[in-house]
Structure formats: structure tokens, C-alpha cells
C-alpha positions in Angstrom: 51.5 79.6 -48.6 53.4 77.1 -50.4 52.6 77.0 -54.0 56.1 74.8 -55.2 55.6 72.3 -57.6 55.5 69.4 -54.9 55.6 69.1 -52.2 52.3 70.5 -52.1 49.7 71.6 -49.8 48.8 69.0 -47.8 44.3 69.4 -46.9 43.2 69.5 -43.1 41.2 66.2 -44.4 44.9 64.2 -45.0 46.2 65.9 -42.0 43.8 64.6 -40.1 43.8 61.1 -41.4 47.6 61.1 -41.1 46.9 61.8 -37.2 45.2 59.1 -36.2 46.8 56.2 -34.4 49.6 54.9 -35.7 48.6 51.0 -37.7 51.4 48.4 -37.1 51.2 47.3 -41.2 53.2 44.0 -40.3 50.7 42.7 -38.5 47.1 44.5 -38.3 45.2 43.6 -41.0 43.6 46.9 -41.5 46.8 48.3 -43.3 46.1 45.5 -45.8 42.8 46.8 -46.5 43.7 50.3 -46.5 46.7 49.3 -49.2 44.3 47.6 -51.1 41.4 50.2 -51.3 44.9 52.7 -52.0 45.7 50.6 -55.0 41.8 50.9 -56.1 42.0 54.3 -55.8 45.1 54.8 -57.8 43.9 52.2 -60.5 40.9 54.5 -61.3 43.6 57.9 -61.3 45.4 55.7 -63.6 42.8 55.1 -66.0 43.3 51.3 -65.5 41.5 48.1 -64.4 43.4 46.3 -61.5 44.4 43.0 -61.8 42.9 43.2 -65.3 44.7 41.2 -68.1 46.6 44.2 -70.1 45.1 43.0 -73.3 41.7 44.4 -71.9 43.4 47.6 -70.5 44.5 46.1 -67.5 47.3 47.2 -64.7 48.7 45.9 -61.7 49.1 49.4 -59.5 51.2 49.5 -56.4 52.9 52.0 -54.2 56.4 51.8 -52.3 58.0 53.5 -49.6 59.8 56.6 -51.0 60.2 59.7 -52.6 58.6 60.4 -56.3 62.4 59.6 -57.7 62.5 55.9 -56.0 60.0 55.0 -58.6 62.5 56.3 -61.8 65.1 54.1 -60.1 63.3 51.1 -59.5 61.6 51.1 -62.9 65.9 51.1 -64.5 66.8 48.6 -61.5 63.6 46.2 -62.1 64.0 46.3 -65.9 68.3 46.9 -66.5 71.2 44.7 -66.4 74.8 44.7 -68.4 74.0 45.3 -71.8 70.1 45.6 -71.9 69.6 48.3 -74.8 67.6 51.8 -73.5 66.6 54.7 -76.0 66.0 57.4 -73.5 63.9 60.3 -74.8 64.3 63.7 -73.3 63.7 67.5 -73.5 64.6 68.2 -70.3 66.2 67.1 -67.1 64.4 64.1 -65.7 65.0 62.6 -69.3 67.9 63.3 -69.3 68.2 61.6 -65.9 67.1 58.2 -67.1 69.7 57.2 -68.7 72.4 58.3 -65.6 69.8 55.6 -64.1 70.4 53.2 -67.0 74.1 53.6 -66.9 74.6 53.2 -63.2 72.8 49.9 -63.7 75.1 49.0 -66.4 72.7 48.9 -69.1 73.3 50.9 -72.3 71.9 54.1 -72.7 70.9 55.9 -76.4 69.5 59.6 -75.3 67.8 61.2 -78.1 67.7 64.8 -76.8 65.9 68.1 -77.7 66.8 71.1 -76.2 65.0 72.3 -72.5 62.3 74.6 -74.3 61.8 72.4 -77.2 59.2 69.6 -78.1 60.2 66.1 -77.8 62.2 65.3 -80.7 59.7 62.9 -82.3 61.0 62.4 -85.9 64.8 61.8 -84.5 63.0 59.0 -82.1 61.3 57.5 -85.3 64.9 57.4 -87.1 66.7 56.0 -84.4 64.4 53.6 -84.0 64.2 52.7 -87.7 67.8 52.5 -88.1 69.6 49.2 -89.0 71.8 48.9 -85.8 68.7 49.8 -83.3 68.7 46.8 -81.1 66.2 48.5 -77.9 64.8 46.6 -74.9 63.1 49.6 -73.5 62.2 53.5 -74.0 61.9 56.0 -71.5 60.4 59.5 -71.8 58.8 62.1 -69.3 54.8 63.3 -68.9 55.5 66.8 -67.3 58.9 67.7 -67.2 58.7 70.1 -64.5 61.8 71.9 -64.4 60.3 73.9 -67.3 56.8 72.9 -67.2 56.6 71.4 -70.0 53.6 68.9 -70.9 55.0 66.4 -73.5 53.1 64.7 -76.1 53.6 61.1 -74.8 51.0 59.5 -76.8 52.8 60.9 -80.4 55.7 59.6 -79.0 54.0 55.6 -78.2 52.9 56.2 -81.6 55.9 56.1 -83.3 57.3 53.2 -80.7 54.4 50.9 -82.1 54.9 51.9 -85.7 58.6 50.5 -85.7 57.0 47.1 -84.6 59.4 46.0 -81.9 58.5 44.7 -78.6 59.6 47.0 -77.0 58.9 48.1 -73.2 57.9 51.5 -72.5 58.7 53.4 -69.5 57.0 57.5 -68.5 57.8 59.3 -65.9 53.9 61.1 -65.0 55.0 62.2 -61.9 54.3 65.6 -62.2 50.8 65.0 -64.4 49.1 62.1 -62.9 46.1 63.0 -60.7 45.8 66.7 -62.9 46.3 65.4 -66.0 44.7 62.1 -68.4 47.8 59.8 -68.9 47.6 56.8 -71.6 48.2 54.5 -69.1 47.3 51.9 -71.1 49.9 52.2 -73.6 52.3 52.4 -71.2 54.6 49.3 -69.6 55.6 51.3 -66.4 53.8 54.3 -65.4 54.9 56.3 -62.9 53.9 58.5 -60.3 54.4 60.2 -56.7 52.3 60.8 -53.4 53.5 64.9 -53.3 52.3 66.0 -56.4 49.2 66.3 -57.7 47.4 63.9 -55.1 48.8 67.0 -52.4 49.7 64.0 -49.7 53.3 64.4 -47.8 56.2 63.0 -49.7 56.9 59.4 -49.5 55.2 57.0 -51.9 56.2 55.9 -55.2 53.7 54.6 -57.5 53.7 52.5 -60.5 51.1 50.6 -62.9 52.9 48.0 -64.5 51.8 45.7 -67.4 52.1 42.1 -67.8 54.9 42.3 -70.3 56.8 44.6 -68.0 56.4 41.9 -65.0 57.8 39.0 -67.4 61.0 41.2 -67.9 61.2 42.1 -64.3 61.6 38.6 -63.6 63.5 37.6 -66.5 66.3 39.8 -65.1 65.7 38.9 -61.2 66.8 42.6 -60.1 69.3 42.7 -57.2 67.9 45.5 -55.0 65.3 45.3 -52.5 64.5 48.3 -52.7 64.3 49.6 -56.1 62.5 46.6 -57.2 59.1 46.4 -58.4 58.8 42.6 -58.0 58.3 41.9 -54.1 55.1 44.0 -54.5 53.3 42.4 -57.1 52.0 39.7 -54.8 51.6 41.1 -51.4 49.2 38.8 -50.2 51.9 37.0 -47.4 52.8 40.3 -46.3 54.7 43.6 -47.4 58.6 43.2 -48.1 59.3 45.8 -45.6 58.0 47.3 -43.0 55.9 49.6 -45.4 55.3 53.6 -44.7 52.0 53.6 -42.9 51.2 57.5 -42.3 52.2 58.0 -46.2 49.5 55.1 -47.3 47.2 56.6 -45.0 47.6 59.8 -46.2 47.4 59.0 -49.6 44.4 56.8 -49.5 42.9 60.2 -47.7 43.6 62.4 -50.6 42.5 59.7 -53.2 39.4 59.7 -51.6 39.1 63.7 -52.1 40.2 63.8 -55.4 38.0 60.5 -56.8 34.8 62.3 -54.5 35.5 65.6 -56.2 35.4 63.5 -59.5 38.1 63.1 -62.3 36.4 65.3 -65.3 36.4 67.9 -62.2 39.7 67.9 -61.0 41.3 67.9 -64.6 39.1 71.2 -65.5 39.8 73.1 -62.2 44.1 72.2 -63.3 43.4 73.7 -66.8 40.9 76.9 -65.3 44.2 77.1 -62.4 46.7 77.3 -65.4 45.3 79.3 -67.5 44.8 82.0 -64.6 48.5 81.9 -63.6 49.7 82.6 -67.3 47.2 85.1 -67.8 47.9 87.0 -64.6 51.6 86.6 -66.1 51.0 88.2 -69.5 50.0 91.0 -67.6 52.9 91.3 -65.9 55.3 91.1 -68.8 56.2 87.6 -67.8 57.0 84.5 -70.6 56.2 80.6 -69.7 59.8 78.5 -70.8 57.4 76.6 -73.1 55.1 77.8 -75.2 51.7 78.1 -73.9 50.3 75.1 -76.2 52.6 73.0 -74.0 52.7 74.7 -71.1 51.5 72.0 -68.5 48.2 72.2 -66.3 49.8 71.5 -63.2 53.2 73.9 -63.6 54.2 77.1 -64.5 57.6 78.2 -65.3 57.9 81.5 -65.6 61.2 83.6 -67.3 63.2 86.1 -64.8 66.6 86.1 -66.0 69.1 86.2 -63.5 66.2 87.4 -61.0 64.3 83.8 -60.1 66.7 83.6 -56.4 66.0 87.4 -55.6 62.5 86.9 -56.1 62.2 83.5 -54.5 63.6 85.4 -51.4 61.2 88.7 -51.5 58.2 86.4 -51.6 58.8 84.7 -49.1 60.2 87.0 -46.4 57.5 89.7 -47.6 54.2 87.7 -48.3 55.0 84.1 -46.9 54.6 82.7 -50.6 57.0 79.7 -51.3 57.7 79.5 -55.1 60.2 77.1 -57.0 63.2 78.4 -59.1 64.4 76.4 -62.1 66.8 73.6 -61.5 70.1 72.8 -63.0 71.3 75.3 -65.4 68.0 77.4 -65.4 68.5 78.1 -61.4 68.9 81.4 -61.5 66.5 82.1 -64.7 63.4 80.5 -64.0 60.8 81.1 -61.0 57.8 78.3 -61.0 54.2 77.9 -59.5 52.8 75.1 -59.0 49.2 74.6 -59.8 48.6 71.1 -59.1 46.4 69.4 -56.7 45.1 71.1 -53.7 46.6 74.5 -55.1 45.1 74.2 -58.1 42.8 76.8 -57.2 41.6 80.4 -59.2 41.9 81.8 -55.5 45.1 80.2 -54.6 46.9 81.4 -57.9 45.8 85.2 -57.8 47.2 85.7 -54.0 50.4 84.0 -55.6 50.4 86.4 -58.7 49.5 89.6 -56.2 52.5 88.6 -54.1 54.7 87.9 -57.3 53.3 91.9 -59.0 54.5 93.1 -55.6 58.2 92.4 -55.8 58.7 92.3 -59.4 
């Protein structure tokens, strides 16, 4: 049973769609209509109109051909060049990974840092942001950092960004949250998110709503890469720039459907009922979230076994066919996570994992 946090389980109802003949998206025009009831579909996850002005809450969403982590890139590629200004704000290691993104891309990179099991430092953002020599084009911050399962308060964070009264562009990472989790979309420039997560379709779609302003800078700075670049997809109407990933927009547009027919109020509740099981079954067993449990996320649990999270790893799955997560980085070897997000997010689903996990503790 694979209970990682993404990829997740993938529903008979996706495998099956992903089955079907194979769609030629160059030149059938049913892949246009399935890409464009996909980007419906997100739009409504997102919390968004399509197409909408973005004074009136409005988006454009669209999805391209790669992994979750195309989607961080592109964002720095579509938005970066020599010299732009970006305030990256981070408690953990996707944050932290922005601005090795920002660099790369020549930009200029401020990280305002917490430490891994701390809150996002807030009132450092608000005085670097104040301060006289603060010059930013852009911010970037992280939804659900999931190497520690950490839910970030994202919308304190945009508060203080519009309280300094710059124009500034705003870029989250809500990978790990979107589809289990509300995200202010609409205070947000660049939102981003992933087909393997909480939608529980295979890994290969990056997603984005992007706002008018973002756009504008996009093609202000005419980004170099055809790949990580936002810009060909904004207008699709003539065609795809690629050949796009048809079995991933299939599947996608599959597990949309189940999760918008399931409902969003739904969904959201059965992440929080999932969550709250996992850490629960965990008290019992003596075992500590990284975070505390106020922001522990709904879709991720980390849980602390020092120097045990490999061992463990191991014993569940040679002994009960149970495929957790250990940490990442620094916290390999310390840190053993479950993810309760999309199809796994299931009462059921999280007690086998926590009778498995009792067993070889």
C-alpha cells in the first residue's frame, strides 16, 4: 500500500481512463477539449474564475508536461533575469530551494529563513521588507512544506507583503496542499501545484494559476527556455508548444472529476478527519509530529524516530507491504512520513498504515 506523500495512489477510475486509446494531442481535437474541461476543473480546485479579469478574482490556469518541481522552475525562469530582486521566504527545504532557482537564473536572491520546525518568520519578512535598501521584484514562500509537514500560514504572510505597499509579485509553492487544502489563490501571482499529490493522478503535470500582473512580467522579461516557461501556454488556441503529455491530462482530468463529484467542502473534511486519525493513532504510540499539531498539515504527517526512520522504512515494507516516506535532506535518517492526501486520505487507509507502523516499532 503506498501511503508516501506523492506519488500517491492512483484510483481504478484514473487507471482506467489512463488506458484507453492513446489521443494524438497535435492533431485530434478531442485533446483540446479534454485540456480545456482539465483547466475548468483545476480553476474550480483553485478557487478561481478562468479567464476572469484578476481584479474580479480571476486566473488563467494551465498545466505542463512535468513533474510537480517543473512548475517551481518555470515560475523563477518565466519571472527571473540578471539582477531581478527575489525575497525568498522559507522554513524548510523547498523554500529554501527557491532561491537556488533564483540564483541559477541569475537573479538575486534575499532568503529570510526560519528554522525546519519553526513558523514562517513573519515579523523578519515585515522588516526586510520595510527596510530602506529593499528593492523586491517578487516573493516566494511554500503552502505545505512537506519534508516536515508543515502547513504555513500563507495568507499572514500576503498580509504583510500588501502592507509594505510595493508591487510586488507573489509566488507559493501549494504543491503539497492544493486539492486537500483551501489556498488563497486569489492573492497569489503564481500558484502552484502538481498532478501526484493530492489530485492521486501519476506524476507528470505541473500546474499554475497565474494572474494578469504575473503575465505582463512574464513577457516583460521574454524568458529563454521552452520549457520552463509559462508563456507559450497562455494562448493555446493554435496548438500546444510541444507535443503535450496526453495519458497525464487524461488522467488528471479523471481524478478532477472524482474529486469535484465528491465535492470540495467534502474532500477538505475527509483530509482534516485522515489527519487527525494518523496523529492520534501516533500519540498512542509515543510518536511526535516535527511541527506542532496546530501546523501540522492535513495532507502530511511527519513523524520523529531519531536515527530509526531508514530501519523502519525497510520493516514496513518487506513485512506489511506499507511504503512510507523518510525525511529528506538533513532529517533522512530522523523523520518517517505518511501521506494522507488524496485518495489515501482515508480513516481506513491510515489505521492499516498505523497497525503496520505499531508492529515494527
Amino acid at each position: 500500500m503506498l501511503m508516501t506523500p506523492g506519488p500517491t495512489a492512483v484510483p481504478e477510475p484514473v487507471r482506467d481512463a489512463m488506458s484507453r486509446e492513446l489521443i494524438n494531442p497535435d492533431v485530434d481535437p478531442r485533446f483540446r477539449e479534454i485540456y480545456d474541461r482539465l483547466t475548468d476543473r483545476l480553476a474550480t480546485v483553485y478557487g478561481v474564475e478562468s479567464g476572469v479579469p484578476a481584479a474580479d478574482g480571476g486566473r488563467d490556469v494551465v498545466a505542463l508536461g512535468g513533474e510537480g518541481i517543473l512548475g517551481l522552475e518555470a515560475a523563477v525562469a518565466s519571472l527571473v533575469e540578471p539582477g531581478t530582486e527575489v525575497l525568498c521566504l522559507s522554513n524548510g527545504l523547498y523554500g529554501e530551494g527557491f532561491a537556488d532557482f533564483v540564483e541559477s537564473y541569475g537573479g538575486d536572491a534575499t532568503l529570510v529563513a526560519a528554522d525546519h520546525d519553526e513558523p514562517l518568520p513573519l515579523d523578519a519578512l515585515e522588516a526586510r521588507l520595510a527596510a530602506a535598501d529593499a528593492d523586491f521584484d517578487l516573493v516566494t514562500m511554500v503552502h505545505c512544506e512537506t519534508p516536515t509537514g508543515t502547513l504555513n500560514d500563507v495568507g499572514a504572510a500576503l498580509d504583510r507583503i500588501e502592507d509594505a505597499d510595493r508591487e510586488l509579485l507573489t509566488v507559493v509553492d501549494a504543491v503539497s496542499s492544493l486539492g486537500g487544502v483551501e489556498v488563497p489563490t486569489e492573492r497569489i501571482d503564481v500558484c502552484l501545484g502538481a498532478s501526484q499529490k493530492c489530485f492521486s493522478a501519476p506524476p507528470g503535470l505541473a500546474t499554475a494559476a497565474v494572474s494578469d500582473r504575473a503575465w505582463a512580467a512574464m513577457e516583460a522579461r521574454d524568458p529563454h527556455s521552452l520549457y520552463a516557461n509559462f508563456l507559450p501556454f497562455r494562448d493555446v488556441s493554435d496548438g500546444f508548444p510541444y507535443t503535450h503529455l496526453t495519458t497525464e491530462v487524461v488522467a488528471l482530468d479523471a481524478a478532477l472529476g472524482l474529486l469535484l463529484d465528491e465535492g470540495l467542502d467534502a474532500v477538505r473534511e475527509r483530509h482534516e478527519t485522515a489527519a487527525a486519525r494518523c496523529r492520534e493513532r501516533g500519540a498512542e504510540l509515543g510518536l511526535e509530529p516535527v511541527p506542532d499539531p496546530e501546523r501540522s498539515s492535513p495532507t502530511v504527517t511527519a513523524f520523529e524516530v531519531p536515527g530509526r526512520a531508514e530501519a523502519l522504512q525497510e520493516r514496513l515494507r518487506e513485512e506489511h507491504d506499507v511504503i512510507l516516506a523518510t525525511g529528506l535532506g538533513e532529517d533522512a535518517g530522523d523523520v518517517l512520513r505518511i501521506g494522507h492526501m488524496g485518495h489515501n486520505a482515508r480513516v481506513e487507509r491510515v489505521d492499516e498504515t498505523m497497525d503496520a507502523l505499531a508492529d515494527v516499532l
